[in-house]
C-alpha positions as CSV (number, residue, x, y, z in Angstrom):
1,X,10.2,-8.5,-35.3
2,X,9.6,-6.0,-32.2
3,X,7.6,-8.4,-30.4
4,X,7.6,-12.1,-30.8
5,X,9.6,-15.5,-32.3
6,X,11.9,-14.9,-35.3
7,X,9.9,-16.1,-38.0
8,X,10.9,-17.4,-41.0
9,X,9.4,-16.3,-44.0
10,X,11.3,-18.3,-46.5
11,X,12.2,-21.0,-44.6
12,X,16.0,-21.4,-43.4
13,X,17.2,-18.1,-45.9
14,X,18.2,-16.4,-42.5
15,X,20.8,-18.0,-40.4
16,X,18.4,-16.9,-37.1
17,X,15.5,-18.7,-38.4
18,X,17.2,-22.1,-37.7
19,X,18.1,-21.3,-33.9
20,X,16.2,-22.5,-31.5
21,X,15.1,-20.8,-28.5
22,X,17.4,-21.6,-25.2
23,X,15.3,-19.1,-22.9
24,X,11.9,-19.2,-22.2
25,X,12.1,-14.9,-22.0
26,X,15.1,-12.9,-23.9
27,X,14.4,-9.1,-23.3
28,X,16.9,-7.4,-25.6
29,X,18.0,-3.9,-26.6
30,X,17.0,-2.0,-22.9
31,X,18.7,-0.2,-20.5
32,X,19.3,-2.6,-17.7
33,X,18.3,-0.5,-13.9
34,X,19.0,-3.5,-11.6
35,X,17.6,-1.8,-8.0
36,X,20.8,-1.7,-6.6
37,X,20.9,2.5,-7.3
38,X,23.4,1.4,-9.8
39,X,24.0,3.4,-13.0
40,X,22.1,1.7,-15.6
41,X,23.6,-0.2,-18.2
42,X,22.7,-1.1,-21.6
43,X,21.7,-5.2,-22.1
44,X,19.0,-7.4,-22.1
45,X,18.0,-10.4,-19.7
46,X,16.9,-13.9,-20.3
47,X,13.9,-15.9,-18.4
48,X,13.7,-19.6,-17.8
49,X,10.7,-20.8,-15.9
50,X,10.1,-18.3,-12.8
51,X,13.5,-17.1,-12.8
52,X,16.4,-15.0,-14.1
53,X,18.7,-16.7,-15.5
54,X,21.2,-14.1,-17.5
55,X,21.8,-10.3,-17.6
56,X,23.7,-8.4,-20.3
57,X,24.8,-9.3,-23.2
58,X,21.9,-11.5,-24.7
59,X,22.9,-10.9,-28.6
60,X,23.7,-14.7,-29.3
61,X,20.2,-15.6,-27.7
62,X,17.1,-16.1,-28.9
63,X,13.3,-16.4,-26.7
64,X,10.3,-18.1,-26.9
65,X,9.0,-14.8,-26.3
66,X,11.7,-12.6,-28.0
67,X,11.0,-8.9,-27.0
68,X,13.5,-5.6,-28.4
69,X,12.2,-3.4,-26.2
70,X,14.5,-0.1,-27.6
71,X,15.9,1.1,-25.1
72,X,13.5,1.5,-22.9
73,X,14.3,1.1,-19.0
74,X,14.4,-2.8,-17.4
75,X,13.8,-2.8,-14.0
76,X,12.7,-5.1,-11.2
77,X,9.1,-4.5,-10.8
78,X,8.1,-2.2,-8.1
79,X,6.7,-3.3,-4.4
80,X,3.8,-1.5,-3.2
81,X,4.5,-1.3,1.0
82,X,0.7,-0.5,1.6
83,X,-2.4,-2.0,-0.4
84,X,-5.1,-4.6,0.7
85,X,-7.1,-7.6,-0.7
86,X,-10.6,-6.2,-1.5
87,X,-9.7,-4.9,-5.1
88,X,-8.3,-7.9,-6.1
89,X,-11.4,-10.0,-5.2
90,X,-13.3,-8.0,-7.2
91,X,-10.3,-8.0,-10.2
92,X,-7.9,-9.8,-10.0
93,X,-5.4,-8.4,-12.1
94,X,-4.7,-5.4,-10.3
95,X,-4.7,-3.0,-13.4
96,X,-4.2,0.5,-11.0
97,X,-0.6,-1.0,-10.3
98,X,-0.3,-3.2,-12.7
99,X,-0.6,-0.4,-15.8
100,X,2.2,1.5,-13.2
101,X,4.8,-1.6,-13.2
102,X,3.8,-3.0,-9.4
103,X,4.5,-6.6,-8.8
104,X,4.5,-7.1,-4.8
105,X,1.5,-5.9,-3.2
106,X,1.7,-5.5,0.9
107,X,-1.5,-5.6,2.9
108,X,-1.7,-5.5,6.9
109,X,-2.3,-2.1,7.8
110,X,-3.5,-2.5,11.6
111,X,-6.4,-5.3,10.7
112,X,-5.0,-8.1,8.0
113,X,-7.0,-11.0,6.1
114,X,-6.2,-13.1,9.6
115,X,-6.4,-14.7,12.2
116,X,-9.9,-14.5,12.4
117,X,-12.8,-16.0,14.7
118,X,-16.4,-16.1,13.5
119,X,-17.7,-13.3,15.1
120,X,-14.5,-11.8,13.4
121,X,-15.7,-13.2,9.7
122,X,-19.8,-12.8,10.3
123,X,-18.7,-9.0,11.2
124,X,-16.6,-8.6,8.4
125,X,-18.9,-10.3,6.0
126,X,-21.7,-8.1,6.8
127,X,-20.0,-4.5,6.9
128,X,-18.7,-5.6,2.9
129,X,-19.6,-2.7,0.8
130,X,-19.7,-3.1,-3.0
131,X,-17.3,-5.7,-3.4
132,X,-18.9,-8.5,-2.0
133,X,-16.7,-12.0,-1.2
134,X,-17.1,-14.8,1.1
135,X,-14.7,-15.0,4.0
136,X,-14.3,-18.7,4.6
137,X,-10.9,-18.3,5.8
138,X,-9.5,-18.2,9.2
139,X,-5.7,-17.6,9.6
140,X,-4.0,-15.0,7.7
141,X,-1.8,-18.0,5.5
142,X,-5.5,-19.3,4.4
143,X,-6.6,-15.8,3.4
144,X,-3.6,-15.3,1.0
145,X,-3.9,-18.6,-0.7
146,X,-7.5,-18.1,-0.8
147,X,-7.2,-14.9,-2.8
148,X,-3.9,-16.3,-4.9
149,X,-6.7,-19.4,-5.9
150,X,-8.7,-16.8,-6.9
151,X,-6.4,-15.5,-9.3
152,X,-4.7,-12.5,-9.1
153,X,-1.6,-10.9,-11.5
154,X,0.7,-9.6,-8.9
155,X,2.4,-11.2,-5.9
156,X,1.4,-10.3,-2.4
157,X,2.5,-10.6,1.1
158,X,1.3,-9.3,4.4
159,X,1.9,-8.0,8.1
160,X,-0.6,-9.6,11.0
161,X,-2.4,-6.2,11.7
162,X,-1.8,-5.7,15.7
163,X,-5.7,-4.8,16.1
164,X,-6.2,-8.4,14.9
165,X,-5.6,-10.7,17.6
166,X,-6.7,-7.7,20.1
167,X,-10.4,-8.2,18.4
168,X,-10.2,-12.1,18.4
169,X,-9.6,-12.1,21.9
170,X,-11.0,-9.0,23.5
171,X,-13.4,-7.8,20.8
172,X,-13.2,-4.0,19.9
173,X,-13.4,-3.1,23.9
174,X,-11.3,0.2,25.3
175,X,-9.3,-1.4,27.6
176,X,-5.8,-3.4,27.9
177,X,-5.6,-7.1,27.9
178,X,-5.0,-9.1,30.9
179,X,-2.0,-10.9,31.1
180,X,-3.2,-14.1,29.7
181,X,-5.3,-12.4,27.4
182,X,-1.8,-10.7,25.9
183,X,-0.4,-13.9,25.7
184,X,-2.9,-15.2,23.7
185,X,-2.8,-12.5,21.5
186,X,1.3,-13.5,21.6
187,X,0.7,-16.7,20.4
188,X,-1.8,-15.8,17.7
189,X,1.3,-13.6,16.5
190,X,3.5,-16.0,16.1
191,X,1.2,-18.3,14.3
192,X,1.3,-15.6,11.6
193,X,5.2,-15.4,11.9
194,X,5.5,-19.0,11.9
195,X,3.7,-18.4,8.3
196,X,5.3,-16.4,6.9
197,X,3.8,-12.7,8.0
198,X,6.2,-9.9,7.0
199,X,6.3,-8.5,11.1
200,X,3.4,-6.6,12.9
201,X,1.7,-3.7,11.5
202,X,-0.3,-1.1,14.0
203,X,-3.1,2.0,12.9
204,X,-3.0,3.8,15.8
205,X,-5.3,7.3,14.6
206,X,-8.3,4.3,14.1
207,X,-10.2,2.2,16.7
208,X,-9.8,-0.4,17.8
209,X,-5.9,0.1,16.9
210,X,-6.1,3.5,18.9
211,X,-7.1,1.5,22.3
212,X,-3.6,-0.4,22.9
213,X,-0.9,0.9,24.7
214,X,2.6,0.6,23.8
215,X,3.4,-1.8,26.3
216,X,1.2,-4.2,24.7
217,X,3.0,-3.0,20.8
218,X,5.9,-3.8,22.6
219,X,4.9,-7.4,23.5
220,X,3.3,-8.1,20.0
221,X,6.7,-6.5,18.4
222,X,9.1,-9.2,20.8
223,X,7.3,-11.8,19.2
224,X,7.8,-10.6,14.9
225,X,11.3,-9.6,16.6
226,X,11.7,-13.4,17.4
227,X,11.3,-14.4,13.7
228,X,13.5,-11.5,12.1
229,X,10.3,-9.4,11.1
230,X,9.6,-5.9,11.7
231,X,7.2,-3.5,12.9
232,X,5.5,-1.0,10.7
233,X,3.0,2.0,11.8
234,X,0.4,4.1,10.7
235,X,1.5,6.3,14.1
236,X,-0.7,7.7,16.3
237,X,-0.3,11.0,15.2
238,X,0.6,12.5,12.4
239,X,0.2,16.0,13.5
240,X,-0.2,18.5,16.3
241,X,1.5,15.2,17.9
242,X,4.1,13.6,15.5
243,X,7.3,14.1,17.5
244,X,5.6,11.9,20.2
245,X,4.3,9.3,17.7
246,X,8.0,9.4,16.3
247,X,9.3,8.5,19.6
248,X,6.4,5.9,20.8
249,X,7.7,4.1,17.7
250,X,11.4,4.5,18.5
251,X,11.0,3.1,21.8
252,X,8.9,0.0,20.4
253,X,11.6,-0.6,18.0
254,X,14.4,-0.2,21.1
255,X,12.9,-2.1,23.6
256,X,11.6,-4.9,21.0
257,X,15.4,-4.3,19.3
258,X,13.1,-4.8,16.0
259,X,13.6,-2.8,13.0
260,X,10.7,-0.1,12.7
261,X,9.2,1.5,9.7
262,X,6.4,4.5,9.4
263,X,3.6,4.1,7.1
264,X,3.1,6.9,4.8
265,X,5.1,9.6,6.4
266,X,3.8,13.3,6.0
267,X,3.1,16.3,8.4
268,X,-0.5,16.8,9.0
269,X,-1.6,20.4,9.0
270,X,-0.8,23.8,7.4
271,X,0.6,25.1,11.1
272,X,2.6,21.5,11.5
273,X,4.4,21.9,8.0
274,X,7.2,23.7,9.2
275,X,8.0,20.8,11.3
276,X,9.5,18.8,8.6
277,X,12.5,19.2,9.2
278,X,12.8,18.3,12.7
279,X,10.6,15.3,11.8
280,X,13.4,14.3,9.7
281,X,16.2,15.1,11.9
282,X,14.7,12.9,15.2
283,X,14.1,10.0,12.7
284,X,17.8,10.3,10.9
285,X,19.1,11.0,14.8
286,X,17.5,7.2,15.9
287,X,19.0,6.0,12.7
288,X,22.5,7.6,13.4
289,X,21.9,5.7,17.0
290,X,21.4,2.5,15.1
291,X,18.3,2.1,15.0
292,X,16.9,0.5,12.1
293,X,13.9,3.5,11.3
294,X,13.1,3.2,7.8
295,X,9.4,4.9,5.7
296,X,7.2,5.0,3.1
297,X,5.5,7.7,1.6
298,X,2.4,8.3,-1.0
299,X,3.4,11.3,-3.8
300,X,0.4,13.3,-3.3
301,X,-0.7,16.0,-0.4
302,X,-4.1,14.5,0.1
303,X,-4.3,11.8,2.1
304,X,-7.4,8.8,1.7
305,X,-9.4,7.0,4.7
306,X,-13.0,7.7,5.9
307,X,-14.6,9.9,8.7
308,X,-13.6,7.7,11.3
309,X,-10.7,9.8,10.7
310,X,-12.4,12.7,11.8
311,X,-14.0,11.3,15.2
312,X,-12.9,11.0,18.6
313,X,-11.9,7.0,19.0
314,X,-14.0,6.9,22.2
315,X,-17.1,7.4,20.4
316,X,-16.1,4.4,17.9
317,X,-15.6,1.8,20.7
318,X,-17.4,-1.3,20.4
319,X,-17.3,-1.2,16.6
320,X,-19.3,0.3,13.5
321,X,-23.0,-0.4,15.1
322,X,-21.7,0.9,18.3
323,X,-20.3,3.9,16.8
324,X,-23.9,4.8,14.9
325,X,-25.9,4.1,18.1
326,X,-23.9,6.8,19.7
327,X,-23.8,9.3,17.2
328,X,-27.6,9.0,17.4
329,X,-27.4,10.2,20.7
330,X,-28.0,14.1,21.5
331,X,-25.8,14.6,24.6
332,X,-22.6,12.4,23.0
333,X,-22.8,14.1,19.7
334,X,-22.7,17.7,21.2
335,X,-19.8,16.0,22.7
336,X,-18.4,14.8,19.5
337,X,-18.9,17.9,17.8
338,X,-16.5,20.0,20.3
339,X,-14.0,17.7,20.2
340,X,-13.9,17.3,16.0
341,X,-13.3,21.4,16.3
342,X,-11.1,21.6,18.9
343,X,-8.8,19.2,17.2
344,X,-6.8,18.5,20.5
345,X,-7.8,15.1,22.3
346,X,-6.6,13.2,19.2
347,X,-5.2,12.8,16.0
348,X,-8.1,15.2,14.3
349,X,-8.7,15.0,10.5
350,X,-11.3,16.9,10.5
351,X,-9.1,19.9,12.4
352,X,-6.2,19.1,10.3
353,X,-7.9,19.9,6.9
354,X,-9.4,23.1,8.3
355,X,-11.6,23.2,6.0
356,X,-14.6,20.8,5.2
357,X,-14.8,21.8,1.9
358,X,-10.7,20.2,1.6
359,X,-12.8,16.8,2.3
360,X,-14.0,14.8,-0.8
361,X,-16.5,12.0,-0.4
362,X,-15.9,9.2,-2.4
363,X,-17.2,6.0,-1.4
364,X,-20.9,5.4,-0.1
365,X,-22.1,1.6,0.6
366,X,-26.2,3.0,0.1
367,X,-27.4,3.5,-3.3
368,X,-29.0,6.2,-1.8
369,X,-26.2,8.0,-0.5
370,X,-24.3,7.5,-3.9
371,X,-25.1,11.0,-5.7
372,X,-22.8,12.3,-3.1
373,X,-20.0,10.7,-4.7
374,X,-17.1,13.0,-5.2
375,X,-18.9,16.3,-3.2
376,X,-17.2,17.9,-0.3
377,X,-18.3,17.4,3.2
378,X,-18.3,21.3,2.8
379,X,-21.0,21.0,0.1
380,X,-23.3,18.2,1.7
381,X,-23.2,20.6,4.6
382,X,-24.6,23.7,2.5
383,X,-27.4,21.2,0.5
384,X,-28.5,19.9,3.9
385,X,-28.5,23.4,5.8
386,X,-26.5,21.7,8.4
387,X,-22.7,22.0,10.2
388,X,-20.5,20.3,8.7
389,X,-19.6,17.9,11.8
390,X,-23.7,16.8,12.1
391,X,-23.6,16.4,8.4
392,X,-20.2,13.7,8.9
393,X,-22.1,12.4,11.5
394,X,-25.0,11.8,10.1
395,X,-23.9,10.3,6.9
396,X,-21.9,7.7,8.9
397,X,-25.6,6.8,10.5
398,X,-27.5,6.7,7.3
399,X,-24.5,5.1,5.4
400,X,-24.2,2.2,8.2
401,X,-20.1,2.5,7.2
402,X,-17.2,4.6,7.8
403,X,-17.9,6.8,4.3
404,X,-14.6,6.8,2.0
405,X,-13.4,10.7,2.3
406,X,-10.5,12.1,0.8
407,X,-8.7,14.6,3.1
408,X,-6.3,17.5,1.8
409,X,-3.8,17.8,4.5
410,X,-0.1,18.1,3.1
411,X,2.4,20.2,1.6
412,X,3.9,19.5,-2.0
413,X,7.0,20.9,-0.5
414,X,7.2,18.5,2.2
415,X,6.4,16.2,-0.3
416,X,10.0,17.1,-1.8
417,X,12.0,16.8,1.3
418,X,10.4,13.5,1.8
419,X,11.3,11.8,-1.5
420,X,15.1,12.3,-1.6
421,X,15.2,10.6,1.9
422,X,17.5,7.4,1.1
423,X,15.4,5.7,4.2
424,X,12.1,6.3,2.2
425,X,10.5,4.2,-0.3
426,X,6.5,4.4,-1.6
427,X,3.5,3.1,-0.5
428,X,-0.2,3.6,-3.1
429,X,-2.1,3.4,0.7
430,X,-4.5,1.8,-1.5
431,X,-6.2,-1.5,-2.8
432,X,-4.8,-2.6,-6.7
433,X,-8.5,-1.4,-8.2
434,X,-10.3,-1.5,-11.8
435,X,-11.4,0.8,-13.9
436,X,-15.1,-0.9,-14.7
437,X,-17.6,-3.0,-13.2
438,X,-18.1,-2.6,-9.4
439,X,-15.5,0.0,-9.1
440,X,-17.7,2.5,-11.2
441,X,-20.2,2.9,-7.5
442,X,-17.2,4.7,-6.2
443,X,-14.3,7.5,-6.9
444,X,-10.9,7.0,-5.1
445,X,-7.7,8.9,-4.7
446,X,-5.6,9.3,-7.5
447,X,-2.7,7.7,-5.7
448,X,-4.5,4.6,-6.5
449,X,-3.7,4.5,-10.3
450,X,-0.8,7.0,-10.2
451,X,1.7,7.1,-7.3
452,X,4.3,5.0,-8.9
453,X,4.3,6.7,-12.1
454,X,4.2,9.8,-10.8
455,X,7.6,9.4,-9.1
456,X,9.0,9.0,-13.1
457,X,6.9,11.9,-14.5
458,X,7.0,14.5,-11.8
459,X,9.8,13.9,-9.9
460,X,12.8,12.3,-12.1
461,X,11.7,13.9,-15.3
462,X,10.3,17.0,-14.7
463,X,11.5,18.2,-11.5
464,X,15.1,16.1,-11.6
465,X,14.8,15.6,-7.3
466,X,16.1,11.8,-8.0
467,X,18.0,10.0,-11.0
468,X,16.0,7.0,-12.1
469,X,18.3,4.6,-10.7
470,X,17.2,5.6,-7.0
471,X,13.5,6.1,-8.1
472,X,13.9,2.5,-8.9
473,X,16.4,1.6,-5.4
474,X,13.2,3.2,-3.5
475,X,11.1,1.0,-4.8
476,X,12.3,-2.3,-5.2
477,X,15.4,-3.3,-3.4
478,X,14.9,-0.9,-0.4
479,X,11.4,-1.7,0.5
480,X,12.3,-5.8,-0.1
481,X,15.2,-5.5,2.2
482,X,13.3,-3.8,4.8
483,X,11.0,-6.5,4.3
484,X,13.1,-9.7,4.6
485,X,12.2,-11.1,1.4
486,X,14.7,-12.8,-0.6
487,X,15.1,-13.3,-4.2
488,X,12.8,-10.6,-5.1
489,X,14.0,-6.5,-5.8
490,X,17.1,-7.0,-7.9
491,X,17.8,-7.9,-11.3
492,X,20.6,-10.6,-10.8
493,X,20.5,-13.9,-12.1
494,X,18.3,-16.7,-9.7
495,X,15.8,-13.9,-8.7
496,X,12.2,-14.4,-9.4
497,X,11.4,-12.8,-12.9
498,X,8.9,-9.6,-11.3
499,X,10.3,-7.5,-14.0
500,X,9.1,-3.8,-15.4
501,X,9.8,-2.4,-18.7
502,X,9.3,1.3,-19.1
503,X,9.7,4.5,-20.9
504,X,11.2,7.3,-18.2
505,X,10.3,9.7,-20.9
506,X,7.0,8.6,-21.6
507,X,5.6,7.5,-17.9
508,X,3.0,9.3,-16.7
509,X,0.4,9.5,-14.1
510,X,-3.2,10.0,-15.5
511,X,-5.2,10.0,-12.8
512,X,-6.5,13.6,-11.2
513,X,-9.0,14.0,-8.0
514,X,-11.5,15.3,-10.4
515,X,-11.0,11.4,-12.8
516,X,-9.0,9.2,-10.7
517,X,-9.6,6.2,-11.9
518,X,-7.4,6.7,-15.0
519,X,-4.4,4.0,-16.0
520,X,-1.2,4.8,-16.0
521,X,0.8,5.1,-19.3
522,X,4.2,4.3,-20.4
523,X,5.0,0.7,-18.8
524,X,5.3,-1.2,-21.4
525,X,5.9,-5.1,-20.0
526,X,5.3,-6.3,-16.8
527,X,6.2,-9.8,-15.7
528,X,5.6,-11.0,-12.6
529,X,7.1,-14.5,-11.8
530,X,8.5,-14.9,-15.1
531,X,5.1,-14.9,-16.6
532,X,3.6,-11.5,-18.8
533,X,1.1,-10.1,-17.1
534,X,1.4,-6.9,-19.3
535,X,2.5,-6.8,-23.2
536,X,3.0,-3.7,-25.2
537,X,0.7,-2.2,-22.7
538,X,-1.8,-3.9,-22.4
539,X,-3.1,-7.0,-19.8
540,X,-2.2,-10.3,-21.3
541,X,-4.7,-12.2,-18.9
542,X,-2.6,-13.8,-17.4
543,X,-3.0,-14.3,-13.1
544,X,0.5,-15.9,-11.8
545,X,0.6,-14.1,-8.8
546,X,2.2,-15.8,-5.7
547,X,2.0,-15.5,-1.7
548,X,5.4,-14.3,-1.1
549,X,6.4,-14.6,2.8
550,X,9.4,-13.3,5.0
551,X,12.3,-15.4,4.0
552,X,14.2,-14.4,7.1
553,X,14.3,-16.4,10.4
């Protein structure tokens, strides 16, 4: 009887077997961890349709589904503040989150699904690596239900990436808009507000995010502000420069009077980690202000994105054939070379690792360039008897993409600080992927399949930083709040059934840098929408995720 119906075996000889069901769902017998922070308490909950419709005491009720889930924790299932589509296209269900208990993934990170023109699509179409889909879509709205008809497990929601209506009306040129350019990069905006589009979301280390000013931030910012969303950065700097990226963001967020929240926060650097502190202290001083400054963090101290990351954004103007033409050019590479060393003009990966051999490879679009998959830049270097900034230049030429690299960059001790913040909650940085098919031509990062579990297993149980209740607050009620979304991060009867059962003694992230792609353990149920996407660990099949927009206005 652990899992299913009360079934009679002798028909009527136990008084249960004659009760009919009067949920859709009971989950009995758990420890109930509602997202408030809470202490949890021990109960059950009961599903009808899409939506919770008791908590607590479920004894006198029965389930269709009827699921004693001993003891084990019951929590709303987890929002992931900073994924993208492409894994999902490829498979839909989402197992790298899924296996870890995420329902809500959020995409937008400086470019989103939309709005795009077709120059925007044919471009995007043609620099698709191994995950190939078409792009038939042109508003951000129409890319969400587009990939939701395609069928995916989890929810998802986005931002309207600010570099987005910069390229649909200026292209990926250095320079600012006019005025009536801006304002019809405004309107775009609120196209995507009027949506449903979570706020504005800016990358400001990558081009073509890097070329707007934050006057123009400003103006896309007044417009989410307009429709109660927020804006949310990947800053443009992270390290030699953070206290100015801090306050570039501050002042967006005051002059827009928007609420403002920093993608991924981490110091960048061995010589920058003492600065944690004081990174912390200007943030907590805006929010003593009132200023509404919230973050999200990753749990690892390697950081994922590609060698754009380690280039001067002048040379990347123009876009991805742009970038390769230059880099093909003697005089401009010399140029590039001194500045990748130097780490000065700009927010400098390759200077921030200090070592090339601290940079993994792990995503190639040519079969040729594929054996490379999961070497060092430092090792590529030595096997092609060339410096290490030629070699990332070249293999951005030969691979005609940005190559997937890995950078180590972080401290686990600033790590620590980080994840007791009450202002932070967690973000994968990373698509929901598979574990077969396409996604064995690539490695990843291991936050992709463990950063939610590893929250539990290193940081609850082992190193007791946070109590399970706030592990769970950080990642479901805060992060919707910040959001705007209604009727999703709490357990309270109405709310939409995303719910996560799991064993805080048994959770555990499996994936390393050496094998990322390995699947959590210990989540036991996962229901997203009131639906079971995952049952006694394993997928069910099932695809009922939703487009969930702002519900603020």
């Amino acid at each position: 009887m652990h899992r299913s119906l009360l079934v009679c075996v002798v028909a009527f000889t136990l008084s249960s077997c004659a009760r009919q069901p009067n949920y859709a769902v009971v989950l009995r017998n758990g420890q109930i961890c509602d997202g408030s922070g809470s202490p949890c308490t021990p109960g059950g909950i009961a599903i009808n349709g899409d939506t919770i419709a008791k908590i607590g005491d479920v004894t006198a009720d029965l389930g269709s589904l009827d699921i004693d889930v001993h003891g084990q924790v019951i929590a709303p299932g987890f929002i992931n503040m900073m994924s993208s589509e492409t894994g999902l296209f490829a498979d839909g269900r989402g197992l790298s989150d899924l296996y870890q208990g995420v329902t809500l993934e959020i995409f937008g990170e400086g470019e989103s699904m939309g709005p795009l023109n077709d120059a925007m699509r044919a471009e995007e179409q043609q620099q698709q690596a191994d995950i190939k889909y078409p792009i038939a879509w042109h508003t951000l709205a129409e890319g969400l239900e587009t990939l939701v008809q395609h069928g995916i497990s989890p929810n998802v929601a986005s931002f309207i990436g600010a570099a987005t209506p910069r390229v649909y009306v200026l292209g990926r040129a250095n320079r600012a808009p006019t005025p009536a350019e801006l304002d019809q990069m405004r309107a775009l905006t609120e196209k995507a507000m009027q949506d449903g589009a979570l706020g504005v979301a800016s990358a400001l280390i990558y081009a073509p995010g890097n070329y707007a000013k934050t006057d123009e931030l400003i103006a896309l910012a007044q417009v989410a502000a307009k429709y109660q969303g927020i804006y949310i950065s990947h800053m443009r700097n992270e390290g030699d420069h953070e206290k100015e990226a801090i306050e570039e963001l501050l002042t967006i967020a005051r002059t827009a009077h928007i609420p403002a929240e920093i993608y991924h926060l981490k110091i960048s650097g061995a010589k920058n980690w003492p600065n944690a502190p004081a990174v912390i202290q200007q943030i907590e001083a805006a929010r003593a202000e009132g200023l509404k400054i919230t973050a999200d963090m990753y749990t690892y101290p390697a950081g994922a994105t590609g060698l754009d990351g380690a280039m001067p954004p002048w040379v990347q103007a123009g876009g991805l054939e742009e970038w390769r033409k230059r880099l093909q050019d003697p005089a401009i590479r010399q140029r590039v070379k001194q500045e990748m060393a130097a780490g000065t003009t700009y927010d400098d990966l390759f200077a921030a690792a200090e070592s090339p051999d601290k940079i993994l490879l792990v995503g190639f679009k040519s079969d040729k360039l594929k054996p490379l998959t999961g070497k060092s830049l430092g090792e590529v270097a030595r096997m092609r008897h060339t410096s290490p900034e030629d070699t990332a230049m070249d293999l951005v030429v030969e691979d005609d993409s940005r190559v997937e690299t890995v950078y180590s960059l972080m401290s686990e001790d600033n790590i620590r600080k980080q994840i007791v913040l009450p202002w932070v909650s967690f973000a994968a940085d990373s698509d929901a992927e598979g574990v077969d098919g396409v996604f064995l031509k690539s490695s990843t990062h291991p936050r992709t399949f463990g950063n939610f579990a590893r929250v539990y297993a290193r940081y609850v149980r082992d190193e007791k930083l946070l109590s399970v209740p706030e592990a769970i607050r950080k990642m479901t009620s805060l992060p919707a709040s910040n959001l705007g979304i209604d009727r999703r991060g709490l357990l309270k009867p109405g709310y939409f059934a995303d719910i996560t059962v799991f064993d805080p003694a048994t959770v555990q992230d499996n994936a390393t840098f050496e094998k990322p792609r390995q699947l959590a353990s210990g989540v036991s149920e996962v229901f997203v929408n009131g639906i079971e996407a995952i049952r006694n660990g394993h997928h069910t099949g099932r695809k009922p995720g939703r487009v969930v927009k702002r519900s603020r206005s």
